[in-house]
N, CA, C and O of each residue as an XYZ file, in Angstrom:
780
protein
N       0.852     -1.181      0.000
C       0.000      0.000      0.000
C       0.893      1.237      0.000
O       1.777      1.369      0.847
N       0.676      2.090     -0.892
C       1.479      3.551     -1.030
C       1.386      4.165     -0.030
O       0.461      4.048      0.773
N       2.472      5.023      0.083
C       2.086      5.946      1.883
C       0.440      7.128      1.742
O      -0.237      7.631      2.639
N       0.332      7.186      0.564
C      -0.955      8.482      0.127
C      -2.138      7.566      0.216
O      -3.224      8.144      0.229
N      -2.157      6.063      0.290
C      -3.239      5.039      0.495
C      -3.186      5.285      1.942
O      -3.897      6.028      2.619
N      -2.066      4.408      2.345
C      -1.921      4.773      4.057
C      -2.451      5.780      4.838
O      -3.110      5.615      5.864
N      -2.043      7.176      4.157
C      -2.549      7.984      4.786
C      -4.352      7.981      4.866
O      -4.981      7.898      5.921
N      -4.816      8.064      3.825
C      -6.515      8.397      3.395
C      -6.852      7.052      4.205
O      -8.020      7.348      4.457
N      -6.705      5.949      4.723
C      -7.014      4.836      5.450
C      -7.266      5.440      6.956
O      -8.309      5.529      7.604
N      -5.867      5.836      7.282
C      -6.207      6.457      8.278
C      -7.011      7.329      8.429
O      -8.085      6.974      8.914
N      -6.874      8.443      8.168
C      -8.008      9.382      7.934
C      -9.445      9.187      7.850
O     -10.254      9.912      8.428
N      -9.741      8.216      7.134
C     -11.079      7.717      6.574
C     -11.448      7.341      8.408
O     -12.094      7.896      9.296
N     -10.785      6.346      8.309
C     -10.947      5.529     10.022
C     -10.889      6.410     11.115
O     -11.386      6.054     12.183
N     -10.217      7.787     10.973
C     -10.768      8.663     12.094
C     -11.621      9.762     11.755
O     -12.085     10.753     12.319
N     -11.654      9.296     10.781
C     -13.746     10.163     10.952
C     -14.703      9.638     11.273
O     -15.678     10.148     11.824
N     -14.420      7.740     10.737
C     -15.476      6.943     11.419
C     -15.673      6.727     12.840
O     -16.758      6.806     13.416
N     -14.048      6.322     13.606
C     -14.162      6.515     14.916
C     -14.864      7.779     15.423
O     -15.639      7.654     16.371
N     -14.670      8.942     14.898
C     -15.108     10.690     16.188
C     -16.886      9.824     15.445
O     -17.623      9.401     16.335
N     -17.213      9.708     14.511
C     -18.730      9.831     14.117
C     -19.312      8.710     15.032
O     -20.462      8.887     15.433
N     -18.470      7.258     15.517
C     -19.190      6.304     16.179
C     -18.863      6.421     17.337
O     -19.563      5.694     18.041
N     -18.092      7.016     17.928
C     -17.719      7.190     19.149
C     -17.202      8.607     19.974
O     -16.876      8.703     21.157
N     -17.237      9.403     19.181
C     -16.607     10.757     19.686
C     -15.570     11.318     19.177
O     -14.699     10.675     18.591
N     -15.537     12.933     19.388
C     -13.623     13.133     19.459
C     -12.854     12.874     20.560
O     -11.696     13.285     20.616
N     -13.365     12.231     21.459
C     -12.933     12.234     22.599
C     -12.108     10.856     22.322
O     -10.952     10.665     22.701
N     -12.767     10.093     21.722
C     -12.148      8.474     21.360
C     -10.877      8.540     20.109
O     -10.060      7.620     20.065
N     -10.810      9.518     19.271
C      -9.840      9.849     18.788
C      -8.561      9.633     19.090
O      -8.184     10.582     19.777
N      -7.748      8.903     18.932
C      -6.354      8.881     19.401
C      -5.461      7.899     18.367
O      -6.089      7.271     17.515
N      -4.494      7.809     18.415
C      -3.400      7.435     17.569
C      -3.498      5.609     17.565
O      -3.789      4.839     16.650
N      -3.147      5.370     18.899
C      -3.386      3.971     19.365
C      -5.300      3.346     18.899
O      -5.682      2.264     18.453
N      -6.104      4.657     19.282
C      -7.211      3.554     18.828
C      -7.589      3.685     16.938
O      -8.575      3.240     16.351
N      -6.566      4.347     16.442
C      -6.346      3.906     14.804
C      -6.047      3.075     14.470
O      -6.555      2.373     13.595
N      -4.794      2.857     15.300
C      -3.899      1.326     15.123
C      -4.742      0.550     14.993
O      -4.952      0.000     13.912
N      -5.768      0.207     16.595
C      -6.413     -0.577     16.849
C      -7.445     -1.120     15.671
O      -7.412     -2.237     15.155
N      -8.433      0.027     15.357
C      -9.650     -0.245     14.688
C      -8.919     -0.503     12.955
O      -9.663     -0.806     12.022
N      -7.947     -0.388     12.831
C      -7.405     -0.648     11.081
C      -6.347     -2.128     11.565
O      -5.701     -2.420     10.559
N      -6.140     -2.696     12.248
C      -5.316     -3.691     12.849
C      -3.755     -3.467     12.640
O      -2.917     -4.345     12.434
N      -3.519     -1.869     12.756
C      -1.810     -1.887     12.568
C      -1.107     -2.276     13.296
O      -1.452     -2.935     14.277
N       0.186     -1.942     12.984
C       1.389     -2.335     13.987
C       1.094     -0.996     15.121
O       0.734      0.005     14.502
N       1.153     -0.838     16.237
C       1.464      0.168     17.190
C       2.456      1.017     16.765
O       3.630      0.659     16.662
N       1.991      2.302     16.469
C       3.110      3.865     16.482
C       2.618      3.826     14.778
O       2.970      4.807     14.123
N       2.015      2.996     14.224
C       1.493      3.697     12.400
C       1.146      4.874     12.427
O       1.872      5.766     11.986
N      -0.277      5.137     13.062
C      -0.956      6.135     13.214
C      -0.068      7.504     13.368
O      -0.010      8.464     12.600
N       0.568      7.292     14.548
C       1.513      8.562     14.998
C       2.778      8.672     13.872
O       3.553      9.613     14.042
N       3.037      7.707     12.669
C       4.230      7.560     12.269
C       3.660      8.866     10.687
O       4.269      9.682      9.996
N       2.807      8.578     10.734
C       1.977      9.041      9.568
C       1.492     10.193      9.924
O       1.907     10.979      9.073
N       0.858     10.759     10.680
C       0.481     11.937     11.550
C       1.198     12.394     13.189
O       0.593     12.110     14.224
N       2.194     12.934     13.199
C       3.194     12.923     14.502
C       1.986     13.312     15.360
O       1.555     12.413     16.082
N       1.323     14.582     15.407
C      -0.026     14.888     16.466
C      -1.214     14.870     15.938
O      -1.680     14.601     14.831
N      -1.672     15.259     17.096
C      -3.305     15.196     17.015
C      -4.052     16.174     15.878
O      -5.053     15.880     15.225
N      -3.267     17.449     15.824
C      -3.513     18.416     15.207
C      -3.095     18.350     13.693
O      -3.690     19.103     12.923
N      -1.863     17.289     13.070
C      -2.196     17.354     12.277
C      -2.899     15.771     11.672
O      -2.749     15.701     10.452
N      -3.407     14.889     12.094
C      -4.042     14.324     12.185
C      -5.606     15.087     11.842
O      -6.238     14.558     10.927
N      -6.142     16.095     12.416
C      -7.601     16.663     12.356
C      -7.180     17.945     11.076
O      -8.053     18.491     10.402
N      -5.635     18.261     10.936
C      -5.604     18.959      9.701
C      -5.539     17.977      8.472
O      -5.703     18.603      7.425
N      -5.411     17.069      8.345
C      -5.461     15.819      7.436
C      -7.162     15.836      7.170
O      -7.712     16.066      6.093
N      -7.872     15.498      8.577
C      -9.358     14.953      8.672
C     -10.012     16.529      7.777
O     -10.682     16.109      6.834
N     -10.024     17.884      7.781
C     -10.692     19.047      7.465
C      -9.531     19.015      5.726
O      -9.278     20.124      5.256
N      -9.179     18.237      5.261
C      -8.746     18.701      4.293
C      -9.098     16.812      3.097
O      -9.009     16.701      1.875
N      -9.328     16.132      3.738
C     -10.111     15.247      3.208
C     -11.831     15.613      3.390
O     -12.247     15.838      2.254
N     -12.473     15.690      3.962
C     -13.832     16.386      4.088
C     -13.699     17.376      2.759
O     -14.476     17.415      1.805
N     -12.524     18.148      2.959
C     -12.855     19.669      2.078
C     -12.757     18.628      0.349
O     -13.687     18.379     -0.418
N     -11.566     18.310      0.249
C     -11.623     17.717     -0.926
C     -12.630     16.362     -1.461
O     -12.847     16.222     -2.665
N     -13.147     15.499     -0.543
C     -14.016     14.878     -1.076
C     -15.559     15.904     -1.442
O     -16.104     15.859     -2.544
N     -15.902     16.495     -0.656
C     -16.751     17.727     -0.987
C     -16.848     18.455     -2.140
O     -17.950     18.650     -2.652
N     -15.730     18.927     -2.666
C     -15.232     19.627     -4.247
C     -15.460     18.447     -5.087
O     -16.091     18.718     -6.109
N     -15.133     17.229     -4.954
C     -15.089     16.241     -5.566
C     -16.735     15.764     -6.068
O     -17.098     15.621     -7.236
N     -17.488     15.594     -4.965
C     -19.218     15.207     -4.852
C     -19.642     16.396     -5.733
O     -20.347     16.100     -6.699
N     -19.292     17.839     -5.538
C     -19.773     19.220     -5.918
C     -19.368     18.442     -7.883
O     -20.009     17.793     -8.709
N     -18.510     18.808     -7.829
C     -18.317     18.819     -9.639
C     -18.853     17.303     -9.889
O     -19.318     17.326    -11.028
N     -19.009     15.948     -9.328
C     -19.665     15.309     -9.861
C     -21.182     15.548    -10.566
O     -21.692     15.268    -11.651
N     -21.512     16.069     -9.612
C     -22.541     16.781     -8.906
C     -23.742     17.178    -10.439
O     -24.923     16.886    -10.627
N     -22.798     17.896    -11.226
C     -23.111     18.612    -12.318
C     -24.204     19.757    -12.220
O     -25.094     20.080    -13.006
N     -23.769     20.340    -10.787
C     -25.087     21.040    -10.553
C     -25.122     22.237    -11.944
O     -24.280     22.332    -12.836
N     -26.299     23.008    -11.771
C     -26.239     24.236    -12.968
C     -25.214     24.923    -13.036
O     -24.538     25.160    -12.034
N     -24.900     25.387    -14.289
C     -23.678     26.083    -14.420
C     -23.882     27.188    -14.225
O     -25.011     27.550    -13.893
N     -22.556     28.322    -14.415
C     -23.074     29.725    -14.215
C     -24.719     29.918    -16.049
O     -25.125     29.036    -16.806
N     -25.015     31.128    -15.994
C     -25.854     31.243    -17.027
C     -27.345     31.681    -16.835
O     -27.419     32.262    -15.752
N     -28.319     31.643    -17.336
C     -29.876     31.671    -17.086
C     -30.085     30.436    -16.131
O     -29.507     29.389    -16.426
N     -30.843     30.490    -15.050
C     -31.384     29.489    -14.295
C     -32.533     29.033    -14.189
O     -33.334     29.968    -14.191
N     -32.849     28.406    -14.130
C     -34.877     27.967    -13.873
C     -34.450     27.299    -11.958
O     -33.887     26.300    -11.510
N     -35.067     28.452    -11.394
C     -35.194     28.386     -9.862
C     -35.631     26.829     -9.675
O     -34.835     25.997     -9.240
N     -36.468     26.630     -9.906
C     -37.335     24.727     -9.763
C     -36.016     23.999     -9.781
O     -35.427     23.581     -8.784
N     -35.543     23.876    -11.291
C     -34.537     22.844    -11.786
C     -33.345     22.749    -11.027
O     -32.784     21.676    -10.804
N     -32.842     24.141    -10.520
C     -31.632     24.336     -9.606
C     -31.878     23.798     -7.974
O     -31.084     23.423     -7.111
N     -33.201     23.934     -7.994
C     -33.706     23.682     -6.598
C     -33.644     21.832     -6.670
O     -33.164     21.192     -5.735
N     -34.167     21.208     -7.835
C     -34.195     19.789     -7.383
C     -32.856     19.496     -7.411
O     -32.528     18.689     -6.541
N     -31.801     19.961     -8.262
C     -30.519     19.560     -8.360
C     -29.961     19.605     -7.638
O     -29.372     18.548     -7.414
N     -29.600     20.977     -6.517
C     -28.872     20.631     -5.502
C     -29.671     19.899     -4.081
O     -29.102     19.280     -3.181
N     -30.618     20.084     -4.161
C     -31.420     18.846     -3.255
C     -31.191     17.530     -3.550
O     -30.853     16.881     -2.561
N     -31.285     16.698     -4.934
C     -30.553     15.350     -5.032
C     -29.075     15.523     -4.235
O     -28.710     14.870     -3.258
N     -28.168     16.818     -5.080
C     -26.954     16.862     -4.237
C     -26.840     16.731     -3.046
O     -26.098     15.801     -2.730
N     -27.490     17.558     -1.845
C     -27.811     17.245     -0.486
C     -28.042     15.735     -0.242
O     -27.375     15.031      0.517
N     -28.926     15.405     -0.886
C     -29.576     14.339     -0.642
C     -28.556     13.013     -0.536
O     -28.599     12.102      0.290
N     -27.522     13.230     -1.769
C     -26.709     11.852     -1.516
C     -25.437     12.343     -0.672
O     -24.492     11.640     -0.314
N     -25.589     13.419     -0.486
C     -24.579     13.982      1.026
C     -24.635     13.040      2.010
O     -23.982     12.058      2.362
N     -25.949     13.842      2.463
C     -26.717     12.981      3.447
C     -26.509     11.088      3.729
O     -26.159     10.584      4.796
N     -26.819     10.387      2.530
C     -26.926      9.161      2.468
C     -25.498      8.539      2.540
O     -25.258      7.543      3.222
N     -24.234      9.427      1.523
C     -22.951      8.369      1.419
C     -21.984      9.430      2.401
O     -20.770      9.321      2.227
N     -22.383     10.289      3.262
C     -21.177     11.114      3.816
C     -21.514     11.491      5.063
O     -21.050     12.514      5.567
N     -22.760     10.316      5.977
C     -23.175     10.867      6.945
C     -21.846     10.709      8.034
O     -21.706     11.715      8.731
N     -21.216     10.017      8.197
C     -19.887      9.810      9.051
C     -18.822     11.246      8.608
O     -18.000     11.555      9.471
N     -18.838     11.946      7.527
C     -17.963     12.937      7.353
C     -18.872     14.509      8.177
O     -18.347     15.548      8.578
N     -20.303     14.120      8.186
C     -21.332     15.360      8.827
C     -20.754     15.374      9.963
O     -20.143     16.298     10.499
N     -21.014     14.020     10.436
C     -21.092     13.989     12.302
C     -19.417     14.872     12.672
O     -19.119     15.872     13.325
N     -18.608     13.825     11.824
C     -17.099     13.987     12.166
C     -17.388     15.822     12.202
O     -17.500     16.296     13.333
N     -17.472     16.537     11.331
C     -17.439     18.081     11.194
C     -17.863     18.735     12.059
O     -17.249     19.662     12.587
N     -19.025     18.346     12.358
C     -19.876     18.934     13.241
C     -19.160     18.680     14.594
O     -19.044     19.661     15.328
N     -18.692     17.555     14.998
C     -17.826     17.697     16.250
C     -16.742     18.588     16.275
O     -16.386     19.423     17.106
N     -16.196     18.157     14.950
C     -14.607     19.064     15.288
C     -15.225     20.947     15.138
O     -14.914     21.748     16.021
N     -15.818     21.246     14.298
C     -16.007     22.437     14.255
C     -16.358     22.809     15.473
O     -15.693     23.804     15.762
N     -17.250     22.432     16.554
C     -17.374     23.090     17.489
C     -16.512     22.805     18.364
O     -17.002     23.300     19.380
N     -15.234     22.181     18.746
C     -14.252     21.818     18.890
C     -12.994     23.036     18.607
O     -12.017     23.412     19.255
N     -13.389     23.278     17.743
C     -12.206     24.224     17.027
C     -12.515     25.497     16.688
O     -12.106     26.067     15.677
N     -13.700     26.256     18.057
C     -14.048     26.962     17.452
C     -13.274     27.793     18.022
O     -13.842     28.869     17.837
N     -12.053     28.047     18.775
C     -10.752     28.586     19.538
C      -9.608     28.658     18.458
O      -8.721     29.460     18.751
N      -9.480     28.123     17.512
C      -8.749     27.488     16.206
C      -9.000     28.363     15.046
O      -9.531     27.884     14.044
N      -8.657     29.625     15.099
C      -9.078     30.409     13.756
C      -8.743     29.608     12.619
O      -9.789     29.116     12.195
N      -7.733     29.245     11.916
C      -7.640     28.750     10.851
C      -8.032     27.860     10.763
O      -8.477     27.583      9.650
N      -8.130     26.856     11.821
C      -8.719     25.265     11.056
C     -10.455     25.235     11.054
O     -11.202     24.616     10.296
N     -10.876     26.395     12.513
C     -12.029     26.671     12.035
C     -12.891     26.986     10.988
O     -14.009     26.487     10.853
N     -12.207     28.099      9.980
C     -12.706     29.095      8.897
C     -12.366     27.360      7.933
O     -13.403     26.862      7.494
N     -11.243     26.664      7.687
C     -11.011     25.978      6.875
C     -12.292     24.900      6.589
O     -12.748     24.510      5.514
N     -12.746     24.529      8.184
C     -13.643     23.568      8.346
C     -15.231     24.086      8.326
O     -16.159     23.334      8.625
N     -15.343     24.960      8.076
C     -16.822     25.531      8.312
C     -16.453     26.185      6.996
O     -16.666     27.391      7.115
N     -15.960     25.876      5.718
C     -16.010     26.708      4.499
C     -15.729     25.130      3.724
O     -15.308     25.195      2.569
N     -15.975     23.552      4.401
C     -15.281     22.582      3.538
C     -16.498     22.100      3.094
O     -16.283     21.134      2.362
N     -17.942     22.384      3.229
C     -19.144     21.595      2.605
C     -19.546     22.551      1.366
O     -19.852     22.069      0.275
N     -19.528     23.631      1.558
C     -20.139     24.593      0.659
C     -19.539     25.474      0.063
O     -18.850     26.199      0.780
N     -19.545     25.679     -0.982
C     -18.471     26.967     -1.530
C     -19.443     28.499     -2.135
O     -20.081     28.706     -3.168
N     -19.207     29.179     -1.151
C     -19.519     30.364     -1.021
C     -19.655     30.922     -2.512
O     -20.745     31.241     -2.986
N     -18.270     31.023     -3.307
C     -18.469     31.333     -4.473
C     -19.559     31.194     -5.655
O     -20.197     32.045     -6.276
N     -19.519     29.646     -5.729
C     -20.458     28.811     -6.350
C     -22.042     29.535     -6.277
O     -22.814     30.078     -7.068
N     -22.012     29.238     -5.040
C     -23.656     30.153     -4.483
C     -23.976     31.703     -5.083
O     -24.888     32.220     -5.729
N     -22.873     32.081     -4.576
C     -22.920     33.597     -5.211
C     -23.430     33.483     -7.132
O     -24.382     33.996     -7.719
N     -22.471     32.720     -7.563
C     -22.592     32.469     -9.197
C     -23.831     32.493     -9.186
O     -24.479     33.388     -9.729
N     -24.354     31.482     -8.548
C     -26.224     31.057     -8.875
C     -26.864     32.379     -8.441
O     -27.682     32.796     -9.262
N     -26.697     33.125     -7.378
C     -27.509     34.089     -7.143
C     -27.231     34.879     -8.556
O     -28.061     34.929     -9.463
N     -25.954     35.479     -8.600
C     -25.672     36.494     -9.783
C     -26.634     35.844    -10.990
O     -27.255     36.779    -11.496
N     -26.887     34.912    -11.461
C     -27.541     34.271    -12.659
C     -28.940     34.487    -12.985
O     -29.714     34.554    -13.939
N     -28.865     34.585    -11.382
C     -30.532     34.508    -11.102
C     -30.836     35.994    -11.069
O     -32.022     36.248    -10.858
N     -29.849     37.257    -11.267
C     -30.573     38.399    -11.231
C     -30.757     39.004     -9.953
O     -31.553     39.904     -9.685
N     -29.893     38.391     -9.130
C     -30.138     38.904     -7.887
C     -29.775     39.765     -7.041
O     -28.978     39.328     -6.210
N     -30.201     41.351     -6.891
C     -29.804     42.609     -6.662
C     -28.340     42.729     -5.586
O     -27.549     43.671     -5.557
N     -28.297     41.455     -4.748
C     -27.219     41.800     -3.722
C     -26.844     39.878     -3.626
O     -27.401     39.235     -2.736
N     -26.072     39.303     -4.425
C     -26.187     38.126     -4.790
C     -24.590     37.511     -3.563
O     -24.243     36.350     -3.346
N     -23.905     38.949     -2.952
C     -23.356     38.211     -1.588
C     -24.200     37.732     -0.501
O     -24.157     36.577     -0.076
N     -24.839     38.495     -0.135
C     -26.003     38.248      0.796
C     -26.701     37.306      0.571
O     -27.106     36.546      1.451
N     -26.988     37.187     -0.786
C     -28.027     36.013     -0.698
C     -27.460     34.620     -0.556
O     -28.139     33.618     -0.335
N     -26.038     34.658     -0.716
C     -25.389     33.706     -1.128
C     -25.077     33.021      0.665
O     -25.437     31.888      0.984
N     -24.533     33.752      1.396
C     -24.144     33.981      2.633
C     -25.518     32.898      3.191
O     -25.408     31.687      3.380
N     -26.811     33.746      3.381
C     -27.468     33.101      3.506
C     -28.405     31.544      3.087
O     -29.173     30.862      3.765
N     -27.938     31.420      1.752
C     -27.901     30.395      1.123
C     -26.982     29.591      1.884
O     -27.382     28.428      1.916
N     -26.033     29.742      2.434
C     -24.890     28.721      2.485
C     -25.883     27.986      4.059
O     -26.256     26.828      4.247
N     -26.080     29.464      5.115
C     -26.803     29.205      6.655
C     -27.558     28.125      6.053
O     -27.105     26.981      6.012
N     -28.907     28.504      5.493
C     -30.051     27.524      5.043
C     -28.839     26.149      4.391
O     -29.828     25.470      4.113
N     -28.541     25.920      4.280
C     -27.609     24.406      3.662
C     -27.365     23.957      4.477
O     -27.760     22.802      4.636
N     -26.469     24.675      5.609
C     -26.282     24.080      6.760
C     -26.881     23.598      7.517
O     -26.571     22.465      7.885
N     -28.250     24.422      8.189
C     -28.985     24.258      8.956
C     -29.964     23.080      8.405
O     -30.730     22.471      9.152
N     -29.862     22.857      7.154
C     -30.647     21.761      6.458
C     -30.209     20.563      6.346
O     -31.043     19.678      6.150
N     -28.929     20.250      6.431
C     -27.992     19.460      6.355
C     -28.061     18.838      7.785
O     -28.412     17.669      7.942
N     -27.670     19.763      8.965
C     -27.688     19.357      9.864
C     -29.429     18.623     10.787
O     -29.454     17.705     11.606
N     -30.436     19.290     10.351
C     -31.581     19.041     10.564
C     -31.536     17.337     10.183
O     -31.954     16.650     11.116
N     -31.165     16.682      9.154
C     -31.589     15.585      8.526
C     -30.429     14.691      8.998
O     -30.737     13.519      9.211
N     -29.396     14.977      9.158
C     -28.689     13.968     10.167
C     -28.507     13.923     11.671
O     -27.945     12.969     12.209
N     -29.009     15.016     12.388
C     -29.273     14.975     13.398
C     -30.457     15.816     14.377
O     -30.478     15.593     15.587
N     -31.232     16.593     13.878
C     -32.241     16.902     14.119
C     -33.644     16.646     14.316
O     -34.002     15.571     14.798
N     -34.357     17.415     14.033
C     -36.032     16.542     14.366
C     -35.960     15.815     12.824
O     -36.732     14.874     13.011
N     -35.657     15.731     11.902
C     -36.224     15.439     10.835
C     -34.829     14.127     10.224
O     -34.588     13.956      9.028
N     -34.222     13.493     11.176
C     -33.029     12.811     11.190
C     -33.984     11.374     10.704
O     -33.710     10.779      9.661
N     -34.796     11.059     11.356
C     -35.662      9.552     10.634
C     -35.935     10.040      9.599
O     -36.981      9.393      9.571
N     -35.989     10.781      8.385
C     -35.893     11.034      7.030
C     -35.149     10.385      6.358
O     -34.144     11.012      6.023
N     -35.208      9.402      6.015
C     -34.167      8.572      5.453
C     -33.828      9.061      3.597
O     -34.433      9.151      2.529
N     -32.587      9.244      4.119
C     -31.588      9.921      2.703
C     -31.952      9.224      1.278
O     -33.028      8.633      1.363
N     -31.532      9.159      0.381
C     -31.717      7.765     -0.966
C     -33.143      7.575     -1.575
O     -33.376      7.008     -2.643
N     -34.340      8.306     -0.480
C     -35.703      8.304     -0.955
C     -36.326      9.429     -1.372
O     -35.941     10.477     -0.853
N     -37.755      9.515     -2.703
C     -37.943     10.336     -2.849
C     -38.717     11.522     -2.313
O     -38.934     12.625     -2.814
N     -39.205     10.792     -0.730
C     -39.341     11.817      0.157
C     -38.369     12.965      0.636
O     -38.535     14.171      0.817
N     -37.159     12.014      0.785
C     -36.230     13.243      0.847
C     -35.417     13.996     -0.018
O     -34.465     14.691      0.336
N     -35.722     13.875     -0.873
C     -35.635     15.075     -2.299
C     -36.231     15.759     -2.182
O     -35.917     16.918     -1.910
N     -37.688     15.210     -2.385
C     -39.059     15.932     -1.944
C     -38.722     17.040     -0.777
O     -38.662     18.234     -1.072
N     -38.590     16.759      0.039
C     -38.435     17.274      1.239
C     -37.746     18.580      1.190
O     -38.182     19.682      1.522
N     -36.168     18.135      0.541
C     -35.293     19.226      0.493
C     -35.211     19.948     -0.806
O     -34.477     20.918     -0.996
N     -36.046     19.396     -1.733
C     -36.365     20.320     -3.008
C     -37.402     21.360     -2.587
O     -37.249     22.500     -3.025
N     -38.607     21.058     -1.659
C     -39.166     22.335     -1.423
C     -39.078     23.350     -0.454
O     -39.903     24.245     -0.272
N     -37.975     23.149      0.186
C     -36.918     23.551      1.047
C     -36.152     24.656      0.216
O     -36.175     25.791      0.693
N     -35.677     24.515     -0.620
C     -34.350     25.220     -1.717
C     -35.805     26.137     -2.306
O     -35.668     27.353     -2.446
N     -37.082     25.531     -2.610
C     -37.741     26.418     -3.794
C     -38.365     27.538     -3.195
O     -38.492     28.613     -3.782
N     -38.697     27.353     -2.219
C     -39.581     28.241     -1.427
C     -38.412     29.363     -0.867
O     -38.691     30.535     -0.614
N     -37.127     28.800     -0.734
C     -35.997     30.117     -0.456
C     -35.638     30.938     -1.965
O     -35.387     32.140     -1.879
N     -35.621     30.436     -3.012
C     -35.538     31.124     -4.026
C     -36.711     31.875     -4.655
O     -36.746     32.877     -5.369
N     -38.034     30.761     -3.972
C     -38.809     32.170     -4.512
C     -38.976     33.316     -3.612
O     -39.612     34.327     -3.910
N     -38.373     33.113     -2.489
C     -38.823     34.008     -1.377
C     -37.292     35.356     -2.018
O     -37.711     36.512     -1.965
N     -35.988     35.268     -2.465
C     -34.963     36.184     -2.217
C     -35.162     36.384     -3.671
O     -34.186     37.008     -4.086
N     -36.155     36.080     -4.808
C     -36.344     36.611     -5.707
C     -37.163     37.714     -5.751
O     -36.902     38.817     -6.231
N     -38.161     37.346     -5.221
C     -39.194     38.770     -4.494
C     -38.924     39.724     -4.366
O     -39.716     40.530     -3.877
């Protein structure tokens, strides 16, 4: 196995550990453990903790960019509010279903790190790209398309987080209730900041 396999193994395995057990369970030795290494891998590959969780906010960020351009959401251009609305709702949607262990993991460390200027801003800017949003507002004609964008990103979040751990967490991801769900979620905010 290449050391850039090695590494993403690890990594992978300590997002699953903080998501099934905490950040508190986080540690070098219980990597070893849960991947069956030799004792001192973990630490040999990541010397601390810190960069260990700078590894974890920079896999999140890049598998994220990665899901995004699969994604094929609308490009910049003319938009039809509806069509953009179901698209990035499927997008959410298989968030939700294949990346719920990368939510939980975030959501711990971010509030974790919220003492951490840089790894904070890094980790609370790795699901959504601000820019992107803005594009869609600008497309859409939209008089102040930072703002809307800003707020676009809150509503993602707060939507995101609602469905993996909130009242609306038995919503099960992969179905077309929850498209449903989060498509009229997205439509009712675009028709509302078109207004």
């Amino acid at each position: 196995m290449s050391t850039t396999d090695r590494r993403t193994l690890i990594v992978d395995a300590a997002i699953d550990l903080i998501a099934a057990q905490g950040l508190r369970a986080l540690t070098h030795r219980a990597l070893d453990t849960a991947l069956a290494l030799p004792a001192g891998s973990a630490s040999y590959y990541f010397r601390t903790k810190r960069a260990l969780i700078e590894a974890i906010v920079d896999r999140i960020t890049t598998r994220s960019r990665e899901d995004f351009i699969a994604a094929q959401l609308p490009q910049p251009g003319p938009v039809d509010p509806d069509a953009a609305a179901r698209g990035i709702a499927t997008w959410l949607d298989r968030l939700l279903a294949e990346r719920r262990n990368h939510l939980i993991a975030r959501h711990a460390l971010i509030l974790d790190l919220l003492s951490d200027a840089d790894l904070h801003a890094r980790l609370a800017r790795s699901l959504f790209s601000t820019e992107r949003a803005r594009e869609l507002f600008h497309a859409m004609d939209i008089p102040d398309p930072t703002t809307a964008a800003a707020d676009f990103i809150a509503l993602l979040e707060g939507a995101v987080f609602d469905r993996f751990a909130g009242s609306r967490a038995d919503l099960v991801p992969g179905t077309p209730a929850s498209v449903r769900q989060l498509t009229t979620l997205l439509a009712i905010y675009f028709r509302g900041v078109r207004a």
